[in-house]
C-alpha positions as semicolon CSV with decimal commas, in nm:
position;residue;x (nm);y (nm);z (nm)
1;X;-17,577;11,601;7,781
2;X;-17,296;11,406;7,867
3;X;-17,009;11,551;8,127
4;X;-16,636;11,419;8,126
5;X;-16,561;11,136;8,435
6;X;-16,318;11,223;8,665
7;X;-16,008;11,028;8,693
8;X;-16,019;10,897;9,061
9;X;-15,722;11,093;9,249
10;X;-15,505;10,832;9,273
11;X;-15,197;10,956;9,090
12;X;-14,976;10,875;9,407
13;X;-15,086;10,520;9,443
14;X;-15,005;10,437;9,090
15;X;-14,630;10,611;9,117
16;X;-14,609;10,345;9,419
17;X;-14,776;10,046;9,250
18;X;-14,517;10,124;8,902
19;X;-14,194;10,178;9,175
20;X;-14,310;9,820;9,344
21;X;-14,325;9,656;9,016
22;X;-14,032;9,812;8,872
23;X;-13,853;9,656;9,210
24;X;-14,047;9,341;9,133
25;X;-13,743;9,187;8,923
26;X;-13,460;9,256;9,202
27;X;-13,689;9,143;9,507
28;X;-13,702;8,782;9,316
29;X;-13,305;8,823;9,422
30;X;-13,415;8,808;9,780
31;X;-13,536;8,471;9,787
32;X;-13,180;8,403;9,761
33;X;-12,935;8,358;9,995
34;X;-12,808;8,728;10,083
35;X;-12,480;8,850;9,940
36;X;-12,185;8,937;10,140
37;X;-12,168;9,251;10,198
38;X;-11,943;9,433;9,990
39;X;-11,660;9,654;10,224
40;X;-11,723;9,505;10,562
41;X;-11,820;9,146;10,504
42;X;-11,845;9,114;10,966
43;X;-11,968;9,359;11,210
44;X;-11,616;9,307;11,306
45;X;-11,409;9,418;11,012
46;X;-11,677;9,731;11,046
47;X;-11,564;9,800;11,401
48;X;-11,210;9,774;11,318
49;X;-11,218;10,030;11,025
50;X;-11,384;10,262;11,281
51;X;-11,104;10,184;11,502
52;X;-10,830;10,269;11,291
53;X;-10,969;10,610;11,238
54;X;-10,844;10,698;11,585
55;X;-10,488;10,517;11,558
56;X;-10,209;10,713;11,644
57;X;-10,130;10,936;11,325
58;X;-10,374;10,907;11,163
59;X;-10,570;11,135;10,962
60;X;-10,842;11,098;10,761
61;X;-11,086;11,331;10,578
62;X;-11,429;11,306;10,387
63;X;-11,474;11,384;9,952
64;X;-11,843;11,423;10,036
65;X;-12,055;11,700;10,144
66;X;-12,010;11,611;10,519
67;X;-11,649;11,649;10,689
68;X;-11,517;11,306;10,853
69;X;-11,697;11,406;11,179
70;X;-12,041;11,468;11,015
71;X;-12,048;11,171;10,813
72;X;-11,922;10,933;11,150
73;X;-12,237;11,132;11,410
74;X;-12,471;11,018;11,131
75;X;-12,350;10,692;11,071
76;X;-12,404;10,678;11,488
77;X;-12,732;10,805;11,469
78;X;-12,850;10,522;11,239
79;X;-12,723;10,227;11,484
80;X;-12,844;10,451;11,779
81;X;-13,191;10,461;11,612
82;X;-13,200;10,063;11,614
83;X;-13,169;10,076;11,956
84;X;-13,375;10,352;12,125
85;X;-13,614;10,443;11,810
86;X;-13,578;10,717;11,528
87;X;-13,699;11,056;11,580
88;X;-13,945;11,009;11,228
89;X;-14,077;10,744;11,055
90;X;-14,137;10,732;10,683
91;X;-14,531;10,691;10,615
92;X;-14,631;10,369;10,666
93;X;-14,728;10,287;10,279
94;X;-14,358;10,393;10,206
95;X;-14,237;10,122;10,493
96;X;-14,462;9,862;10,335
97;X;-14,390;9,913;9,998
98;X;-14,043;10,105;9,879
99;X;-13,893;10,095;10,169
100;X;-13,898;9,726;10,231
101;X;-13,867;9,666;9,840
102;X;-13,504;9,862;9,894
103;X;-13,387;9,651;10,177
104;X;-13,426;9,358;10,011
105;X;-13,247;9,459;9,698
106;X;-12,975;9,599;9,904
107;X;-12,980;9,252;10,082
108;X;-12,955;9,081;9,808
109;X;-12,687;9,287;9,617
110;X;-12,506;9,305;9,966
111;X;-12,466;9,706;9,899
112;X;-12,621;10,018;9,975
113;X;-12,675;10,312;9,807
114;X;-12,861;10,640;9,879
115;X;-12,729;10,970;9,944
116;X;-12,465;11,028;10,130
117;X;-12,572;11,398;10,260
118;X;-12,951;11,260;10,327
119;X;-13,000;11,317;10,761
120;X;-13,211;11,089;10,908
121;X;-13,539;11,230;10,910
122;X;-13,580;11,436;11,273
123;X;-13,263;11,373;11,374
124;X;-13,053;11,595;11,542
125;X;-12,818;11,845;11,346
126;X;-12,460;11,735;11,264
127;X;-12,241;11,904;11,431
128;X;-11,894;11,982;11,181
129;X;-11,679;12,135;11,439
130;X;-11,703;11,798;11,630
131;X;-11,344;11,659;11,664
132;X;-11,319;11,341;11,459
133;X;-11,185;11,132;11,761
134;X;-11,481;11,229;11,944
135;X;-11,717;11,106;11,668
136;X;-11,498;10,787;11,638
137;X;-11,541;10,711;11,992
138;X;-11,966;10,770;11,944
139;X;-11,941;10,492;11,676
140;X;-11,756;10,273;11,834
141;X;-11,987;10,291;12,172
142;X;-12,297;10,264;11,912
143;X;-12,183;9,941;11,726
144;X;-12,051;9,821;12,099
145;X;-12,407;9,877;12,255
146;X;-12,574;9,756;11,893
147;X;-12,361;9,440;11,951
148;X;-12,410;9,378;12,291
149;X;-12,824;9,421;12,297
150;X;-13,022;9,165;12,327
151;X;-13,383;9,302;12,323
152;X;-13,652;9,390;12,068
153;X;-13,500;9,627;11,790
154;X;-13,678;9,958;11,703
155;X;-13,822;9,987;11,352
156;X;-13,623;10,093;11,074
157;X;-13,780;10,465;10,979
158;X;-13,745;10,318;10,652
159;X;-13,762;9,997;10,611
160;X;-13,932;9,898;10,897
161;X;-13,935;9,569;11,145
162;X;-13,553;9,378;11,106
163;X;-13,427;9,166;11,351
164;X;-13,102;9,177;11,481
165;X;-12,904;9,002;11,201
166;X;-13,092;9,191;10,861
167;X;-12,992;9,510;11,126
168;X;-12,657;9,419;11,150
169;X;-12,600;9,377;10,784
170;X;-12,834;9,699;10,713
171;X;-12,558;9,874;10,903
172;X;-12,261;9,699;10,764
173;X;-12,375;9,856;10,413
174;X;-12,470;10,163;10,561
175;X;-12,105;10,201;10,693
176;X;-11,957;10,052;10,358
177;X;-12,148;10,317;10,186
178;X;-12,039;10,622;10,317
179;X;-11,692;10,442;10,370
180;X;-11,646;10,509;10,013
181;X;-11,581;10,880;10,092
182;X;-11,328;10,872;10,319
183;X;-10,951;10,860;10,251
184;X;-10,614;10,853;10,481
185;X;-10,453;11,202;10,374
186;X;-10,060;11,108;10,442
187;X;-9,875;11,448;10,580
188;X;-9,487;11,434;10,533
């Protein structure tokens, strides 16, 4: 008497092998030379945009699920991360495979895109009732201190190992991304 086989529990490994090979076509863009990034094409046009949040006057708000303040602590936590380490890594498989699959599409496209309301994973809560100038001033000392190191980078929870330039540029889109939200509301 015969019994049915098994299929070997490997369900997970195949979702990761199709998602590798779907990204197959857009990682051949890597081998090219990286686009510019779209919004902030230098780390200084970046630091400038931050800047001008905290001009005299003005006022800005967020169209996405975070307020203004929200969205500016997280995009501090990410450059903070590349400095002293994030609180939680993705699995390692996930670093090897999507993760660094999706850097080098957005690397190659020169643009980000995930969700805009995603936390880093283990990092602390955003705090909303955070006045915008003082989450301004936490970028700005981020990208300053991002700028100004000059040691070994922590991993990416995501896409793992960068060095200081694919980091930079990481950010830039990161930035550009969210950027997207924002608007100056004009008050007469």
């Amino acid at each position: 008497m015969s019994t049915p086989s098994a299929k070997p529990a490997l369900p997970a490994r195949r979702h990761v092998l199709r998602a590798t090979l779907a990204l197959a076509g857009p990682l051949a863009l890597a081998a090219c030379a990286p686009a510019r990034v779209e919004g902030f094409g230098t780390w200084a046009e970046a630091r400038n945009a931050v800047a001008a949040l905290a001009r005299p006057g003005a006022r800005w708000q967020s169209g996405g699920a975070w307020n203004l303040s929200a969205s500016l602590q997280h995009l501090a936590q990410s450059i903070e991360g590349s400095l002293a380490g994030y609180p939680r890594m993705k699995p390692a498989w996930f670093v090897a495979t999507l993760g660094a699959a999706a850097h080098a599409l957005f690397d190659a496209r020169g643009a980000m895109a995930h969700p805009l309301d995603e936390p880093i994973p283990g990092a602390p809560a955003l705090d909303a009732s955070l006045p915008a100038d003082a989450a301004v001033l936490r970028l700005l000392r981020a990208m300053d201190a991002f700028e100004a190191h000059t040691g070994t980078l922590a991993p990416h929870f995501a896409y793992g190992a960068l060095d200081k330039p694919a980091y930079q540029r990481a950010h830039q889109m990161h930035l550009a991304a969210h950027w997207t939200q924002f608007a100056e509301t004009r008050h007469a």
